[in-house]
N, C-alpha and C positions, 0 to 999 in steps of 0.2 A: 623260404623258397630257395632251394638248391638249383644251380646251371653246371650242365656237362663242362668238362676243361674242352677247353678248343683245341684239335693236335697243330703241332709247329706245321707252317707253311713249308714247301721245299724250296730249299736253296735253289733259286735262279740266278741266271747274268745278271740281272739289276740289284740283285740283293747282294751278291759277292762283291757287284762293284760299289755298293753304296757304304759295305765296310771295308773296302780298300779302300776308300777315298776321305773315309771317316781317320780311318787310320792315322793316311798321310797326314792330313788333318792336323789331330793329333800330336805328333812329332814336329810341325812345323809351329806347333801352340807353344811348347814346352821349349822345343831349342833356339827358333830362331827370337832372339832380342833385339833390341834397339841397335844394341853395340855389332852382334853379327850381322842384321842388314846392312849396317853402314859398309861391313869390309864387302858386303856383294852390290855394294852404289847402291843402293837405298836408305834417303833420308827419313826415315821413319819418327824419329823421335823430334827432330828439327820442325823448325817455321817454314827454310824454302824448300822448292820441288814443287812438283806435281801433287794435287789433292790426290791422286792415287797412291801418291808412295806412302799418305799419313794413315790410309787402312794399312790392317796385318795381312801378312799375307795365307794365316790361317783362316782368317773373316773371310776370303774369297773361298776358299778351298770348301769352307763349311756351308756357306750359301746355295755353289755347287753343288755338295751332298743334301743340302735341304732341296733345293729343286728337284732331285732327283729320286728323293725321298717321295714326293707329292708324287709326280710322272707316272713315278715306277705302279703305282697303285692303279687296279682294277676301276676303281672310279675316282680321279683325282677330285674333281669337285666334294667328296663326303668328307676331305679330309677338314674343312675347314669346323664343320659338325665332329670329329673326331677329337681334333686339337680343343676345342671347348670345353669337350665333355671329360676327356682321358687327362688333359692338364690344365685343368682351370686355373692351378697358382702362376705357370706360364703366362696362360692366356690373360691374366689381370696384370701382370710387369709387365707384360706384352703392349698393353693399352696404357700404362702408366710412362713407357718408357717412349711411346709414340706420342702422347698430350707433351711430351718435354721436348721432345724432337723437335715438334712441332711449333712450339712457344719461341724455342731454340731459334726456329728459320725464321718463322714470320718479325717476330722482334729486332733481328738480325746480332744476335748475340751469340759468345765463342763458346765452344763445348759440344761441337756437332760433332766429334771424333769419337767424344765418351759416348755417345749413345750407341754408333755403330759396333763399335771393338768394346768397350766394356759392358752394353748391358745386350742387345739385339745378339750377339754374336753368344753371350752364356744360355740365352732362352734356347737358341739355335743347336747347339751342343746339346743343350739338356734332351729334347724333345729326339734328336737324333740317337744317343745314347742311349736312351730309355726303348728306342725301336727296334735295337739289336740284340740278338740273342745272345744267350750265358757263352759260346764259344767266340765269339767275335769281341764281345769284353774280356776276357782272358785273353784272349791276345792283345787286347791293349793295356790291360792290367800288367802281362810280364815284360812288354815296352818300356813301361810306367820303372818299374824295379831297375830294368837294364840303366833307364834314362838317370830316374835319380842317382845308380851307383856312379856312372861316369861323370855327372853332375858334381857329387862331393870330390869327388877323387879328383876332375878340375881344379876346382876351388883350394884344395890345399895344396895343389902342384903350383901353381900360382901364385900362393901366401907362401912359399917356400923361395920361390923364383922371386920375390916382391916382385911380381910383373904381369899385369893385366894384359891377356890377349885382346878379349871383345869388352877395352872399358867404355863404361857409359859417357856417350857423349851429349850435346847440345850444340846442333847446326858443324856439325864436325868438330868441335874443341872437347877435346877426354877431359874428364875429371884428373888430374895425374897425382895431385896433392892427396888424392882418397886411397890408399894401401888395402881399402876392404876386397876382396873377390869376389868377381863379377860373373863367373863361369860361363853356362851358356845359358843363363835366366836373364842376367841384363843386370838390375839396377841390383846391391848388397842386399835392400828390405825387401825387394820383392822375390829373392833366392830363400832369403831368414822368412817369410811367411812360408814357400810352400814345401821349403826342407820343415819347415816344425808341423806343416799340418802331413807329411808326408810320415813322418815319426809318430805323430800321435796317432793316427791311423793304424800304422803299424801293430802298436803297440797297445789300440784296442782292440786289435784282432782283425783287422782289415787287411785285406790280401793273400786269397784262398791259393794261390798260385805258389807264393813263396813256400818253400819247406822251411820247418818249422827252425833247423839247426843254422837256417841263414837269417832269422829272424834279428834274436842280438846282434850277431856283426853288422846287419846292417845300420841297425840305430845307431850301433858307436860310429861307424861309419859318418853318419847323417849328422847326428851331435860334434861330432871333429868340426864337421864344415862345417856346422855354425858358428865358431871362432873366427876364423875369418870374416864371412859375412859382415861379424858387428853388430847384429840388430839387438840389442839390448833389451826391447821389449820379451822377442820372438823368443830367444837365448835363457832368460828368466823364468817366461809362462810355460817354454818345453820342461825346462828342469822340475819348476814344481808342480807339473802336470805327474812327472815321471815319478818324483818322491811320491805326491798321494796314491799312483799307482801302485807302489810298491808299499806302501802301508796298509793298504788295504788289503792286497798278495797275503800279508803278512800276517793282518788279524784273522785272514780266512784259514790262515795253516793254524795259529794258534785255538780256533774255535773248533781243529780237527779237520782242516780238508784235507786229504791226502795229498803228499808233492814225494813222486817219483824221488827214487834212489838218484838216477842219474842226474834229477835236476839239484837235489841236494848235494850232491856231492859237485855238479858244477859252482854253486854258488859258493861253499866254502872254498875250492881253489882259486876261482876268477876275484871274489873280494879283493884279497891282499893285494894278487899282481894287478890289477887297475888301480889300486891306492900307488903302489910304487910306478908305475907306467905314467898317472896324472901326475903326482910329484915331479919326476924325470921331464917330462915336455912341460911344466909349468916354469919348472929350472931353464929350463932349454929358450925362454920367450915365448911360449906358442901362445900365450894369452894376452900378449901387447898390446897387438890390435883394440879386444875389447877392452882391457883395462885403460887403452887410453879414448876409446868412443864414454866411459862412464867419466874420464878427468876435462875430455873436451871434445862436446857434443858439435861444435859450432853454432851453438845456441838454438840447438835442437828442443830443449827441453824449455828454456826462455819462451819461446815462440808460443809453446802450446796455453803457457799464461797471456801472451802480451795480443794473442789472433782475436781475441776477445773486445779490443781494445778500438778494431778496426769498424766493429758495429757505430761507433759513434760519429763516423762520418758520415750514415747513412739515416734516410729519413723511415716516417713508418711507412711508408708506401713503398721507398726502397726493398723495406725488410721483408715486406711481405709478396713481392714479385721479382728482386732480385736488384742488385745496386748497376750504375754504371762498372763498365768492365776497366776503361782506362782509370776510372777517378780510386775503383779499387786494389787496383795493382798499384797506382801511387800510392795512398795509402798502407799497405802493405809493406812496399821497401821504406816507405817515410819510417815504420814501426822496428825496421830493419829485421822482419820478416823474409830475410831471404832465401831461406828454406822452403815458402810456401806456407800454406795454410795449413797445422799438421794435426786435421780432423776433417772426416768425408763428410759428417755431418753440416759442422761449420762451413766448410767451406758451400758444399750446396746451398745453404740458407743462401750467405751473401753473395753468391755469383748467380744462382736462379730462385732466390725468392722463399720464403716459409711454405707458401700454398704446393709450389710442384714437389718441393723436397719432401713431402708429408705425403703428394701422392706416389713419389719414386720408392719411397721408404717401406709404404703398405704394401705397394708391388712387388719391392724386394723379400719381402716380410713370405708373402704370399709363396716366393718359387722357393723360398728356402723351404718354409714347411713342408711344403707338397716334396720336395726332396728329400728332405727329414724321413718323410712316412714309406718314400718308397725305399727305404734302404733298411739291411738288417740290423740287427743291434748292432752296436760297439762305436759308432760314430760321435757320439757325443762329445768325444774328448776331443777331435779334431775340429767339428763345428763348434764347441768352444772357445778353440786355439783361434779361427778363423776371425771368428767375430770378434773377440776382444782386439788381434795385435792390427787388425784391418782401422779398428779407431783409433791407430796413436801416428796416423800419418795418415796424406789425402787420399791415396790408394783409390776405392774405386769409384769415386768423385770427381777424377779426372781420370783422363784416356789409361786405359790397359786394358790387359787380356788374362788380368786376376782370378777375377771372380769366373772366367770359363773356366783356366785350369780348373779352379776349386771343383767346380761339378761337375769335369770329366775323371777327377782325383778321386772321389766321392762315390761317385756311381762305378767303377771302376774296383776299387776297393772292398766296395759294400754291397755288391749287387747282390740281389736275391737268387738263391738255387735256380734251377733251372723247374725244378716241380712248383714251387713257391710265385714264382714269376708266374709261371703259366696258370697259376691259383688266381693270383693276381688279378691277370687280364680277364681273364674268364668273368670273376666277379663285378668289374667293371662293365661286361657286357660287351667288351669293344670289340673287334676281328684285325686282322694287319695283314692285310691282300694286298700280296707281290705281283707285279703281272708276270 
C-alpha cells in the first residue's frame, strides 16, 4: 500500500516564530553554562537562590516553543494522538521520566533538577527538532559549526592565557587549581564529550552545510581543544575512533576505490607538516595539561573502583528503591569519593533505586533508537562516542543539559533530505498543520 507525499505546509507567523525561538533556543543550550550564568547573577549550578535560577534558561525558552508548537496547530487537542503515534520512543522516556519525577516528589528525595533540564527538556528538543523543516535545521546546523569553531578557539586562547574566563564554580567559589578550559560549555568533560561527539560527526559525514575544504581544518581545530579540556576518556575514544576511520579509508583505496588527484596529493603534503607541527607544540608544552590529568587524576580513576564499595552501606530494599540521600553522601566522602559517583548508571541505582533506574534506562534506550532511525547514515561513530565517554562520569544521572545538546547535535547534523523527510512523514501517516 503506497501513500501520496504530503506537500510542505506554508510558512506562517507561528511557524517562523516557532523556529526563531527554537533557534534562540538552541544558542542559549550550547553557550550559556554554569560558569556564564554566574557572571549574569544566576546561580545555576549552586545550592542557594531561587528554584528558578536551578532550571536552564534554555528549558524555559524550549517549553515556550513547545507550547507553542501545540497552539500553533489547527487542532491542538490531536497532538496528544500525534506525539504517541509519530514518537512513541519519546512518548515511553516521556512516561519513564515522569514515574521518577514522581517517586522523586512524593518520597521527597533530591534530583528533581535532573528530571526537568536533563531528561523532560532532551524529549522536548527532540520532538521540536524533528517538527522543523530541512531549511530551519540548516540554519541551526551552521549555528552549530559557527558555535563550535568559536568554542575551540576559546578554549585554547584560554590554555594560552592559563586563565578561565567562565570557570566552573560551586555556590560562587571557581575551581582555580583546575588549568583545564572551560570555554563557553562550562564544565572541561562536558566541552571533551560534545567537541568529540562534534568531531565524530563530522567526520562521519554529518553536516551537509559545511564545505567539504573546511571539513579537516575543523577537526584539527576541534582535536587542538581537546587538550586543554583534559578529558582523557573523550581525548583517547576521539583518536581511535579517528585511526579506525582512516584504516578503513585506507583498505577501501587499496581494494581500488578511487581517491582524487587532489585528495592524494593533499595527504602526502599535510602528513609530514602535522608530524613536524605535532612535534613543534608538543616541545612547546601544549600537552601538559593532559599529560598531567593521566599522572594526577585526583583520584578520578580510584573512585570508579572504590563507588562500588558504597553499595555496602545499603540494604536490599535500599538497593532496590533507592538509599537515604544524607547516609549516601556520608558514605561517599567517608570513601573519599569526592569526585562523585563516576558512573550514571551507579549512581542511579544508589540515589533512586534498581526498579526506576531500569525504567529510566528502557526510556532512555527507547528515544535513542527512535533517533537512531530517524537520522541518515553516518552517525554511529558519534552515538558510539556518546554512549561509551557519557559512562565514565555521572554526566546525565544528575542535572545537565547533555543529553539535549546530544540530539539537537544529531538531528542537526543528520537530518534527512528534504525528499526523504517528507517520505518519511508521509509513511507514518501523520500531517503537521500550522494554523
Amino acid at each position: 500500500m503506497t501513500t501520496e507525499a504530503i506537500p510542505p505546509a506554508p510558512r506562517t507567523i507561528s511557524r517562523r516564530l516557532i523556529a526563531a525561538l527554537f533557534t534562540l533556543a538552541v544558542l542559549a543550550l550550547f553557550a550559556l553554562s554554569g560558569g556564564v550564568l554566574w557572571v549574569l547573577g544566576v546561580n545555576y549550578d549552586g545550592l542557594t537562590g531561587s528554584m528558578a535560577a536551578k532550571i536552564h534558561p534554555a528549558t524555559y525558552l524550549v517549553l515556550l516553543t513547545f507550547g507553542l508548537l501545540i497552539v500553533a496547530r489547527r487542532n491542538p487537542a490531536a497532538f496528544v494522538a500525534l506525539f504517541v503515534t509519530r514518537y512513541s520512543g519519546a512518548f515511553v522516556f516521556l512516561l519513564a521520566t515522569l514515574s521518577l519525577g514522581a517517586y522523586i516528589v512524593l518520597d521527597n528525595r533530591h534530583g528533581i533538577a535532573a528530571i526537568v533540564d536533563t531528561y523532560l527538556l532532551a524529549i522536548e528538543v527532540y520532538v521540536i527538532a524533528c517538527e522543523l523543516d530541512g531549511g530551519d535545521l540548516a540554519r541551526i546546523e551552521r549555528l552549530l559549526h559557527v558555535f563550535f569553531a568559536c568554542n575551540a578557539a576559546f578554549a585554547l586562547v584560554e590554555y594560552a592565557l592559563d586563565y578561565r574566563f567562565f570557570p566552573y564554580r560551586f555556590e560562587g567559589v571557581a575551581y582555580e587549581t583546575d588549568r583545564r578550559s572551560t570555554a563557553f560549555l562550562g564544565h572541561p568533560l562536558e566541552n571533551a564529550v560534545m567537541t568529540g561527539c562534534y568531531i565524530t560527526a563530522l567526520v562521519g559525514g554529518g553536516g551537509a552545510s559545511m564545505p567539504r575544504l573546511l571539513r579537516a581544518p575543523a577537526v584539527v581545530l576541534q582535536l587542538a581543544a581537546l587538550v586543554p579540556f583534559g578529558g582523557r576518556t573523550a581525548l583517547l575514544l576521539t583518536c581511535a575512533l579517528l585511526i579506525g576511520w582512516l584504516v578503513l579509508r585506507s583498505v577501501e583505496v587499496v581494494r581500488g576505490k578511487r581517491l582524487s588527484l587532489l585528495s592524494a596529493a593533499a595527504v602526502a603534503m599535510l602528513t609530514p607538516i602535522a608530524a613536524v607541527a605535532l612535534g613543534a607544540v608538543a616541545l612547546a608544552g601544549f600537552f601538559d595539561v593532559i599529560v598531567e590529568r593521566f599522572a594526577d587524576d585526583n583520584g578520578s580513576a580510584l573512585t570508579r573502583v572504590e563507588m562500588f564499595d558504597v553499595f555496602n552501606h545499603l540494604s536490599l530494599r535500599d538497593i532496590i528503591v533507592g538509599g537515604d540521600y544524607e547516609i549516601l553522601e556520608s558514605a561517599r566522602r567517608g570513601r573519599g569519593l569526592q569526585t562523585g559517583v563516576e558512573n550514571p548508571i551507579v549512581r542511579l541505582v544508589l540515589y533512586q533505586g534498581v526498579a526506576f533506574t531500569v525504567i529510566l534506562l528502557v526510556g532512555l534506550a527507547a528515544l535513542l533508537i527512535e533517533l537512531w532511525r530517524r537520522l541518515r547514515p553516518g552517525a554511529g561513530m558519534a552515538f558510539l562516542f556518546f554512549l561509551v565517554v557519557i559512562n565514565s562520569y555521572e554526566s546525565i544521572s544528575n542535572k545537565s543539559i547533555m543529553l539535549a545538546q546530544f540530539v539537537v547535535l544529531m538531528i542537526a547534523m543528520f537530518r534527512d533530505e528534504p525528499d526523504a523527510t517528507a517520505a518519511s512523514r508521509s509513511h507514518r501517516g501523520a500531517t503537521v498543520a500550522w494554523a
